[in-house]
N, C-alpha and C positions, 0 to 999 in steps of 0.2 A: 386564434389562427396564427399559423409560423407568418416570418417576419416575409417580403419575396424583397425580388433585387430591385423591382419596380419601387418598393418605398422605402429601401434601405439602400444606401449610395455612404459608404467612408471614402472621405476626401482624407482623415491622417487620422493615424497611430491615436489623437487623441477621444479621436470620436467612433473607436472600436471599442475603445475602453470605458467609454460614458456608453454604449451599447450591452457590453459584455458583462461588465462586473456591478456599475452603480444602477443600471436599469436592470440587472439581475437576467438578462437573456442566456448570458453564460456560452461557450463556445456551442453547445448545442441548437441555440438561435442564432446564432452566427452560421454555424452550417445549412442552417433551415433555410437564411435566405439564398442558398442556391449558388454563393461566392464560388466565381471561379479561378480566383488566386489568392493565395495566401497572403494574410496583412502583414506587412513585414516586421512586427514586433514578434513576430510568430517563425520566422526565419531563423533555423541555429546557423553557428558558425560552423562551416565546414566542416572543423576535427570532431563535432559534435554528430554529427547527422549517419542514421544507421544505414551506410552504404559502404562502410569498409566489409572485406568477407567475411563471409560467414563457416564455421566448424562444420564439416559433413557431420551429419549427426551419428553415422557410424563410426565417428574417429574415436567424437567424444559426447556423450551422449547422457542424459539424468538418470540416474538408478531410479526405479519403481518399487518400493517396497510395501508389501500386502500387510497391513498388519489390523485385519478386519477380525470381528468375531466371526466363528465359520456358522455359528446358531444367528447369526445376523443376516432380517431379510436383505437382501439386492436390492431388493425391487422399491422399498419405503424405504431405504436410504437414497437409491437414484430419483424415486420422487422429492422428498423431502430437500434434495441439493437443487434441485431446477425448479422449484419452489420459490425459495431463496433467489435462483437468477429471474424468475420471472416477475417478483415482488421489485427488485432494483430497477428493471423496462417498467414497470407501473409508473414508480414513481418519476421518475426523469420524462415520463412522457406526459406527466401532468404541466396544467398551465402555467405561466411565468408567477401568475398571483395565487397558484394552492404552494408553490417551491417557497416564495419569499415568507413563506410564514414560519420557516425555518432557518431563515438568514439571521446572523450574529446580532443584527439589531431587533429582528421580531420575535426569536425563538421565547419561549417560556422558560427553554432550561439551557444552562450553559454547558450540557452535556451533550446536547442536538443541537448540531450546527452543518449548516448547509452551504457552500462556498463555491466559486469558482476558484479553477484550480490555478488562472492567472491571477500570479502576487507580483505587482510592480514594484513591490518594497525590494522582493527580493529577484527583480527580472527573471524569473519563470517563463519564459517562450515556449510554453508545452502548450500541445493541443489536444486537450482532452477537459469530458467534460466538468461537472460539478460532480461536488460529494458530500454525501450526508456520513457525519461519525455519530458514532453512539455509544456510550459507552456502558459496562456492566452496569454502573451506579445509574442509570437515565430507564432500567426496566420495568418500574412505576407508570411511567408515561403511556399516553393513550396514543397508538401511531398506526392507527388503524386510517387516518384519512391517507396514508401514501403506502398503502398495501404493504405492509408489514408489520403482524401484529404481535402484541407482547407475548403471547405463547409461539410463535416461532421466532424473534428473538432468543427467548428463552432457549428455546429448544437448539437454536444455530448453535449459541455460545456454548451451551451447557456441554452438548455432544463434541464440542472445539475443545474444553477443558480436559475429558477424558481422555483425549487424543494427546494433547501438552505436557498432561503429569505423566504420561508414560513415556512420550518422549526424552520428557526432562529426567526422568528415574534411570532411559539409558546413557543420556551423556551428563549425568552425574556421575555414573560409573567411574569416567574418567577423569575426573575432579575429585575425585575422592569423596565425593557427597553421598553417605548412606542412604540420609531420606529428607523427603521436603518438611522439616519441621518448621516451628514458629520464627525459626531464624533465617531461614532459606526463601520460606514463601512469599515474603517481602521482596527480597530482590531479584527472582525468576517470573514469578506469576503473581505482583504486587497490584496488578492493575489489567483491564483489559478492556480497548477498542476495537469495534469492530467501522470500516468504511464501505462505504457504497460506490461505485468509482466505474465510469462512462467516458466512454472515448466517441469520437464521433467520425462521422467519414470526413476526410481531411483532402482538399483539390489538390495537393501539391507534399504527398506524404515523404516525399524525397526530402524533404527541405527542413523538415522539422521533425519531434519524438514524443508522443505520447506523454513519456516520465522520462525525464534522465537519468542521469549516471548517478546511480546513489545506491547506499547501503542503509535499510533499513533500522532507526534506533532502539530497537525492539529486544528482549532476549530469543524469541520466535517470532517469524509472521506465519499465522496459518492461511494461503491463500485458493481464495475457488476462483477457477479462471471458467470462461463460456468456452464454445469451440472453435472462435475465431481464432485465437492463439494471438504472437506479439508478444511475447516476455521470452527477452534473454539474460542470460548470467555471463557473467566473465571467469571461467576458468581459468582457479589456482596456478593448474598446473601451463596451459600456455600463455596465457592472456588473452587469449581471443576469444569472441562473442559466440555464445552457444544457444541455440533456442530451446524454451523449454513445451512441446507441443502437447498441447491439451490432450490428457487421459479420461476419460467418462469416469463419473465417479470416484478422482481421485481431488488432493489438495498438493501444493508445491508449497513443501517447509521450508523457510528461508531462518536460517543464524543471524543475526543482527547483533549490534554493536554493542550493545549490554552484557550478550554472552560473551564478544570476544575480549572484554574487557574482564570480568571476573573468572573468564580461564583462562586470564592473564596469554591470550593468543593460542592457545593449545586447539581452539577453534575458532576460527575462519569468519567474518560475517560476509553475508553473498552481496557481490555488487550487480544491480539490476538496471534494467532499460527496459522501455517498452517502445514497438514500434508505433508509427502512424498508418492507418491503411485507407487505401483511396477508395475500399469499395465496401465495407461493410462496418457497423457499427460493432464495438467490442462493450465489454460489464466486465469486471474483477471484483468481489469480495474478500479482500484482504481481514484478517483478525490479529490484532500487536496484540501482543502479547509484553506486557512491560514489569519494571521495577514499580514498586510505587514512587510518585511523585518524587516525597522528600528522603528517599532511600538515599545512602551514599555508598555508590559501587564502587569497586577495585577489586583486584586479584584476591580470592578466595583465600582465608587464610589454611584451607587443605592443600591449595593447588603450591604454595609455595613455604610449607611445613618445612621441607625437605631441602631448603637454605634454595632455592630456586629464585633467581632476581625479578623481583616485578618488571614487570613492562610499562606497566599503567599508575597512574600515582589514582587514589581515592578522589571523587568526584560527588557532589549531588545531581541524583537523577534530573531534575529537574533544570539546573544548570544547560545539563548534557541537550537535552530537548532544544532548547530557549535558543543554544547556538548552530543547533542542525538549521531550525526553520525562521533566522535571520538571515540565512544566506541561500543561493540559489545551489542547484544541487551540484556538487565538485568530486564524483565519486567516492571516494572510501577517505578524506581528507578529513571528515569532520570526528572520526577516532582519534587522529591528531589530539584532539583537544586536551584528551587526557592521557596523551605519553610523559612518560618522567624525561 
């Protein structure tokens, strides 16, 4: 049974946190009991909060592009993706004690890990809920008790893959990269996660954001959004917040900081946000798409054959990771890391 306000009473910030994260209720039981204001560790700062304007969407708006087989049903691919969102509501609407059997101390594998998405290490005041990652090497696993089983894993990622190498085959084009060989596949498509990711109805969605300012450490993220929508991007070209509204059937590719860094900047990675909303629960299935671990990225040596100055000095992927998720999210600062 959810938590009510009748036997849940936070007198401070500390005993949200002994609620939320070590009793594993997670912002989802936090919402449960019916709070009608926000706990003020959950307050951004003003310049943070998504109330500045917003881009008419006909100024500037996301390209849609089709790039379906036309011998491919509609109809078992539209099932097949609501599948997938309906497996993510399964599991988050399981009890506090079927979730913890996937927390970082009880999981079986270090591949499936379940969390809330508040980190005090690194003050996180996002309001959203927990998430289960999973990654290609965890497909062994039996995860049929939270509604998602290894044949539709399978099947998400696998169909995710098809969609990446061909991605990655056109913006190779301009990299100068013929083909994904044994040298390539390492640092494009070296590794791959997918997350589960639940936001909840928030009393006070003015005041806080879903996910902050950040640019994803990924070379791609392939993301399935539901149809409440709430993800915006920051365009290149003015800087202002653009929303990206849920298409049936489609996924939002986002660039991340792997690719922008071994096309030495030739491509962009997207800076994102997500809102908070005061009246209905959101799901996103993001899929990273990464280097491996111990790859060490830098500028392509196609992309700067032609005496073209690096931007980026050579890094370990895994370096690169280790310093995104010690600190709280500071929009596109953490490519910093690896400027010359």
């Amino acid at each position: 049974m959810a938590p009510t306000v009748s036997t849940t009473q936070f007198s401070d910030p500390a005993e949200v946190t002994e609620f939320v994260v070590n009793q594993g209720n997670g912002i989802k039981g936090l919402s449960e009991t019916g709070i009608k204001a926000l706990p003020d560790q959950y307050i951004q700062p003003f310049e943070e909060r998504l109330i500045n304007k917003f881009v008419n969407e006909t100024d500037e708006a996301i390209p849609v592009i089709d790039m379906s087989n036309p011998d491919e049903s509609k109809v078992a691919k539209a099932i097949f993706l609501d599948n997938v969102k309906a497996a993510t509501h399964r599991f988050f609407n399981l009890p506090v004690e079927e979730k913890s059997k996937y927390t970082k101390e009880n999981s079986l594998s270090t591949n499936v890990r379940f969390g809330t998405s508040f980190s005090p290490r690194a003050d996180q005041k996002l309001w959203s809920g927990k998430i289960i990652s999973v990654s290609s090497l965890s497909l062994k696993l039996n995860h049929h008790s939270f509604g998602l089983t290894n044949e539709a894993l399978d099947l998400y990622m696998n169909k995710s893959k098809t969609i990446v190498r061909k991605l990655l085959e056109y913006l190779g084009k301009n990299l100068n990269v013929k083909e994904l060989d044994e040298t390539k596949e390492p640092l494009f498509i070296g590794s791959i996660r997918v997350n589960l990711n639940y936001y909840l109805i928030c009393p006070n969605p003015d005041l806080t954001v879903g996910v902050g300012r950040h640019s994803d450490v990924s070379s791609l993220t392939i993301l399935l959004q539901d149809q409440i929508g709430g993800l915006h991007v920051r365009s290149l070209a003015s800087g202002n917040w653009v929303h990206v509204p849920p298409v049936p059937g489609s996924f939002v590719i986002n660039i991340g900081d792997a690719m922008q860094i071994l096309s030495n900047g030739r491509y962009k990675s997207v800076e994102d946000r997500v809102l908070a909303n005061g009246s209905n629960n959101r799901i996103s299935v993001p899929i990273f798409v990464n280097p491996k671990p111990e790859s060490v990225i830098g500028p392509l040596s196609e992309v700067i054959a032609n005496g073209e100055e690096p931007t980026y000095r050579d890094v370990v992927y895994s370096d690169y990771v280790r310093y995104f998720f010690k600190k709280a999210h500071d929009g596109k600062k953490t490519v910093d890391f690896a400027k010359i």
